[in-house]
C-alpha positions in Angstrom: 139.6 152.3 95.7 136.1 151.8 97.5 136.7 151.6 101.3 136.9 148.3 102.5 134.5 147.1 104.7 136.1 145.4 107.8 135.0 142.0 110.0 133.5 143.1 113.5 136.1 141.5 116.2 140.0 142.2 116.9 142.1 139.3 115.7 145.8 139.2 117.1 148.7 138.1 116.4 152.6 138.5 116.2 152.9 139.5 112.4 150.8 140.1 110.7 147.6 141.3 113.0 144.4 142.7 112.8 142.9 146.2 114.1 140.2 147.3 115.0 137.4 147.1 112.7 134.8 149.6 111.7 131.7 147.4 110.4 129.9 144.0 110.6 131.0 141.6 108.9 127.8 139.0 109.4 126.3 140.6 105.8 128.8 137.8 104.1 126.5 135.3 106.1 124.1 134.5 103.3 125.6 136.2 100.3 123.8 135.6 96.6 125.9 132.5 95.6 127.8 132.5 92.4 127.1 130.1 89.3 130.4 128.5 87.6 129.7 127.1 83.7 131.6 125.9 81.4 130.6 124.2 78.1 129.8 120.9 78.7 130.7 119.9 75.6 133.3 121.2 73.9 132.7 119.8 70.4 129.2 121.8 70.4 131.3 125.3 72.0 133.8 125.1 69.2 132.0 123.6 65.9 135.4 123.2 63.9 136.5 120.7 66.3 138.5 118.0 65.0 138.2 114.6 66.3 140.9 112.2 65.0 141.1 108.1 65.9 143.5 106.7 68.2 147.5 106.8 67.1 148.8 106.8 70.6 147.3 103.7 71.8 146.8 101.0 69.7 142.5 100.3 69.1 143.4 96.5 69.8 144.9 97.8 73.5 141.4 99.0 74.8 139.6 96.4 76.3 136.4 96.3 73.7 135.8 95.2 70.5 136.4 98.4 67.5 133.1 98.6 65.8 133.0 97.4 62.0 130.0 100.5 61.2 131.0 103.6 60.3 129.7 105.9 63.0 128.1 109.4 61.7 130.1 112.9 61.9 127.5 113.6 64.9 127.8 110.3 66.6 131.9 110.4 66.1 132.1 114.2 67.7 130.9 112.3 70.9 133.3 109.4 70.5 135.0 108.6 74.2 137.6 107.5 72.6 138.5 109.8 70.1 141.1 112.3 70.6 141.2 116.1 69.9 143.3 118.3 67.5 141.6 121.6 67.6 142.7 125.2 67.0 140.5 128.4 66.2 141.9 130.0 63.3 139.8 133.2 63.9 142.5 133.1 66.8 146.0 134.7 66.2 148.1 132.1 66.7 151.3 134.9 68.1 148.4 136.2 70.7 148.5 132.5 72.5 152.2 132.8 74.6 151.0 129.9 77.4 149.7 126.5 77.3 148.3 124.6 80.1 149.5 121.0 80.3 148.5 117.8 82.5 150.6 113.8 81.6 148.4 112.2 83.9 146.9 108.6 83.8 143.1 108.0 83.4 140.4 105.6 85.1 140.6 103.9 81.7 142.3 100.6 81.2 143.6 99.2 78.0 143.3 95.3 77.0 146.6 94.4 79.3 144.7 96.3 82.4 147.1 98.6 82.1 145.8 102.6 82.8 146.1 104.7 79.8 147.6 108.0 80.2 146.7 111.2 77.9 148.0 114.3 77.3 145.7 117.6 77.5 146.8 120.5 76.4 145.2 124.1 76.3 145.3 127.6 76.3 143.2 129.7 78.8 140.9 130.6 76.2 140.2 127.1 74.5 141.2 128.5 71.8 144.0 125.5 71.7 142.1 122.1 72.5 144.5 119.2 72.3 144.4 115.3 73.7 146.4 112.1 73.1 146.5 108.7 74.9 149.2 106.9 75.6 150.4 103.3 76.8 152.0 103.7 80.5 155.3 102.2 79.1 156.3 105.2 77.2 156.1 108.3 80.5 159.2 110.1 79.8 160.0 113.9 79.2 161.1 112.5 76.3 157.7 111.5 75.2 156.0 114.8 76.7 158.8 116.7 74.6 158.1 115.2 71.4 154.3 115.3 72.0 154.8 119.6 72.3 156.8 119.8 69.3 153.8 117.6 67.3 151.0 119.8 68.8 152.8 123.3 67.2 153.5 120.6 64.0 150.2 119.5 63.7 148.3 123.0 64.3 150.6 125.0 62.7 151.0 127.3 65.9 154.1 128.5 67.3 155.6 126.8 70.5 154.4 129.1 73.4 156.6 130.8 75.7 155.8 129.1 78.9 153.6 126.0 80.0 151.6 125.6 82.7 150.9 122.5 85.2 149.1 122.0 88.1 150.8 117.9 89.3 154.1 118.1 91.3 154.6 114.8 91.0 155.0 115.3 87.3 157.4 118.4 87.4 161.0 117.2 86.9 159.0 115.7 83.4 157.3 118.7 83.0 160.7 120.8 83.8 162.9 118.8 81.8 160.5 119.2 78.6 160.1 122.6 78.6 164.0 123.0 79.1 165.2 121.2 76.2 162.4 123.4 74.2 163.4 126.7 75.7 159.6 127.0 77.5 159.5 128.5 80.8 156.9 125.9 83.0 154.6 127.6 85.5 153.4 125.7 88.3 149.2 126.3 88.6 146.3 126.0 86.4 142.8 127.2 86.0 140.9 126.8 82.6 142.9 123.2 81.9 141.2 121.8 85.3 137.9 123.2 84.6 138.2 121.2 80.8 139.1 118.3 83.1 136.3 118.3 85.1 133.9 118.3 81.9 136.3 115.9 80.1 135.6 113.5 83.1 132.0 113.7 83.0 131.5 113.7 79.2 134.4 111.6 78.2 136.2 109.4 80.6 133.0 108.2 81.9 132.0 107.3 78.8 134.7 105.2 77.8 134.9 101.7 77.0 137.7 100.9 79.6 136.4 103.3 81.9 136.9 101.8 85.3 134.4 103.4 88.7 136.0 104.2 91.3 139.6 104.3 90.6 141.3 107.0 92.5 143.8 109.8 90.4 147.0 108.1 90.4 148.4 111.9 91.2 146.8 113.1 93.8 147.2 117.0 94.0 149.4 117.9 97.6 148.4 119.0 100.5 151.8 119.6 102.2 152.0 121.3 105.6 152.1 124.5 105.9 155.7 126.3 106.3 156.4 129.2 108.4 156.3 132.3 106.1 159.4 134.0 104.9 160.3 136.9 106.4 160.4 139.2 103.4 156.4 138.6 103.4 155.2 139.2 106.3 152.9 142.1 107.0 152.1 144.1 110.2 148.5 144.4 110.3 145.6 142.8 109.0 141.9 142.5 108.7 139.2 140.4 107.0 137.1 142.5 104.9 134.8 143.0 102.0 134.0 144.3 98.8 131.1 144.7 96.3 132.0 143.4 93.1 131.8 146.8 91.5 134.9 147.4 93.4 136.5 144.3 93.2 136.3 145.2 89.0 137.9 148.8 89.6 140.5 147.3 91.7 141.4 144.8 88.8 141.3 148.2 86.2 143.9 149.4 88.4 146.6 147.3 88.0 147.5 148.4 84.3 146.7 152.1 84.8 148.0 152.7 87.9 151.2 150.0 87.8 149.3 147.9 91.1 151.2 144.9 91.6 149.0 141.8 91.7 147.2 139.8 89.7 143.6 139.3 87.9 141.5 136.3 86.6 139.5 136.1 83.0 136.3 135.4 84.9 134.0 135.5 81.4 136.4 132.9 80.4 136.3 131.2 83.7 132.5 131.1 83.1 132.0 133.0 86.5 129.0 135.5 87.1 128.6 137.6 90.0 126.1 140.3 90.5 127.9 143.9 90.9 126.3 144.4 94.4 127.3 140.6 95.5 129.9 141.0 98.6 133.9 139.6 98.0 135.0 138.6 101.2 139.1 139.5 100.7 142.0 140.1 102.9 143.6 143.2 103.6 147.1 143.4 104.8 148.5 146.8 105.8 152.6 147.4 106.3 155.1 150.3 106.2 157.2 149.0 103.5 154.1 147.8 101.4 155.6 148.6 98.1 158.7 145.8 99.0 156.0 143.6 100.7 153.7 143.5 97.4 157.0 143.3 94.8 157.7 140.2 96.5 153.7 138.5 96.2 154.4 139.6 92.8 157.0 136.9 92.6 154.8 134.4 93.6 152.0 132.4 91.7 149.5 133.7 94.4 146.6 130.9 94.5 144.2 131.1 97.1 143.9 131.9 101.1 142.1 129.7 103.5 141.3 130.2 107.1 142.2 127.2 109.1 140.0 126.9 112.0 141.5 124.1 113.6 145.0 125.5 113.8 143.6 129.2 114.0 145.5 130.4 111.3 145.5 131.8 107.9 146.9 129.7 104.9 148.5 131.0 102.2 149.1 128.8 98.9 151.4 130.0 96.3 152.8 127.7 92.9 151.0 123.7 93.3 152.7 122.7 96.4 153.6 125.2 99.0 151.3 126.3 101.5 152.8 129.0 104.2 151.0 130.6 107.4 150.5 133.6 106.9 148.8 134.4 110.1 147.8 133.7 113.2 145.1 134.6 115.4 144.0 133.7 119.3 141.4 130.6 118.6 138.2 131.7 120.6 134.5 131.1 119.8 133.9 134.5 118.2 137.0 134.3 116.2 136.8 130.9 114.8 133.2 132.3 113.9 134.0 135.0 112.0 137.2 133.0 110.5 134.2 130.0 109.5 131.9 133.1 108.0 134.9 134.1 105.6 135.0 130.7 104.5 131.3 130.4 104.0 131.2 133.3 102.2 134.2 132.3 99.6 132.2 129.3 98.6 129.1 131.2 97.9 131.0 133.4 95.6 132.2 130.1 93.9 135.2 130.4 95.9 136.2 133.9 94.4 137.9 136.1 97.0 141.0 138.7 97.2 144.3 139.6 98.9 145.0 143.5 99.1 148.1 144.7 100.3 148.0 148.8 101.5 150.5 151.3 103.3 147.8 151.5 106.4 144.3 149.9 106.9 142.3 152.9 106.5 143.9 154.2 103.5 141.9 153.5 100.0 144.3 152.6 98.4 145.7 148.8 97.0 149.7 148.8 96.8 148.9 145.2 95.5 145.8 143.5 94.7 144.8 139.9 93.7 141.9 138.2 93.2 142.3 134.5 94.0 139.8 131.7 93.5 139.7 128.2 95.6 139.3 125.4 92.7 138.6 122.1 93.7 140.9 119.5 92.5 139.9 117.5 89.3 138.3 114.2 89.4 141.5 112.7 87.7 
């Protein structure tokens, strides 16, 4: 592993804690800032997309007239209202093993001034592109169960081996579907909230019954942060950087040299970075490292965040629990450096790392994952 380049002040605390650094860590301060895309439409990605009329929600439920003219093919692959069955049969449908998944309600109202709710269902690729509305009378695992078995039905795919979701007010449905299917579910979500965020713009405002200014009915938590378990604490640790070069090598390394930790598709993502562009990351250094990163490896390891206020690092695993990670002595030159960490995530587009090692100085990962802060959807 490239040697990791560490911040410029001594942050301490009981467990884990920082050492002393060897370089400057002010070259984060105005790093080249990091594009996201994703297609903003994606009828024009993925030309085989099918777009089939309402079945969930009765037509006379939305709250306009249905038009008497026939609408072109073009015209009707931008249709608000139409939903999605689409599957890319250049894809193997055995390759595609998890779905991501959101039962959430809408800013659209039907003709009671009721909000709709719709399914969305993908895999990480888009490969899988599937949408249904339905009336908020009908919310059941039941109805999510049923709706899962129709999506394998109705694109002829296998049902996948787990399901992702990103709402934990919606897991005991979530759970209790994927149970009585023999699914795994998987609490977090990338490429399904990125969809959303394009599905809001290109879709949901667009709608008929589309109402401004109605907040998500399930707001994504924010809980507390709980003291960290014991089995995850570190001894040392240090904010640091890396080029992106060696941020990629790092991710090569997990297969070939059995590295616990995780990676992220970023072509799929949509996420450029220039090679030379510096990752700010976290390094934590501890005796029994090998333990330390088996257990991270249990977790679904989302992002860190460095909360000035409380002087402390936050570390978010799953969709709802947030633990401190670490602690540092609040002073004006730490909660500096701790605010140029953050700065410099969101010019990479919120892309950063946690590295686990046997001892600060060694170049070597026991455990390495790259994390990225998303912002919740608009829904």
């Amino acid at each position: 592993m490239a040697g990791l380049s560490l911040n410029p002040t001594r942050i301490t605390t009981p467990t884990p804690h920082s050492r002393k650094p060897i370089c400057r860590f002010n070259s984060l301060i105005n790093p080249t800032k990091t594009q996201l895309k994703f297609p903003t439409n994606p009828s024009k990605t993925h030309p085989k997309l099918l777009h089939i009329p309402h079945s969930s929600v009765s037509e006379s439920s939305v709250s306009v007239p249905k038009e008497e003219e026939e609408v072109a093919d073009e015209e009707d692959d931008d249709d608000p209202t139409a939903e999605m069955s689409y599957f890319d049969r250049e894809t193997d449908p055995e390759s595609i093993s998890e779905w991501e998944l959101d039962f959430c309600s809408r800013p659209i109202l039907d003709i009671r001034g009721k909000k709709i709710w719709e399914l969305v269902v993908c895999d990480s690729s888009l490969s899988l592109q599937y949408t249904k509305y339905f009336p908020n009378n009908v919310i059941n695992s039941v109805t999510l169960k049923n709706a899962i078995e129709s999506i394998s039905d109705e694109l002829d795919v296998p049902l996948p081996e787990k399901i992702r979701f990103f709402r934990s007010q919606m897991q005991t449905i979530v759970t209790k579907a994927c149970t009585e299917l023999g699914i795994k579910p998987i609490p977090r979500c990338l490429s399904l909230i990125l969809w959303l965020e394009e599905r809001y713009e290109t879709v949901y405002t667009r709608h008929p019954g589309f109402q401004q200014g109605f907040k998500p009915l399930l707001t994504l938590d924010n809980p507390f942060p709980m003291q960290l378990p014991e089995n995850l604490f570190g001894e040392k640790w240090a904010f640091v950087q890396l080029p992106f070069s060696a941020v990629q090598e790092e991710v090569s390394s997990l297969e070939t040299r059995l590295v616990f930790g995780a990676s992220l598709d970023l072509d799929l993502l949509g996420i450029e970075v220039d090679a030379n562009t510096l990752i700010p990351g976290l390094a934590v250094a501890s005796s029994r490292s090998k333990p330390l990163a088996a257990w991270m490896n249990g977790l679904e390891v989302c992002s860190i965040e460095a909360d000035t206020a409380r002087a402390c690092l936050i570390l978010s695993v799953g969709i709802s629990t947030r633990y401190i990670y670490a602690t540092y002595k609040k002073t004006p030159v730490t909660t500096s450096e701790a605010e140029a960490w953050e700065a410099a995530k969101k010019a990479c587009g919120g892309l950063h790392f946690l590295a686990v090692q046997d001892d600060l100085n060694s170049d070597d990962c026991v455990g390495f994952w790259l994390l990225l802060d998303l912002p919740p959807p608009p829904v």
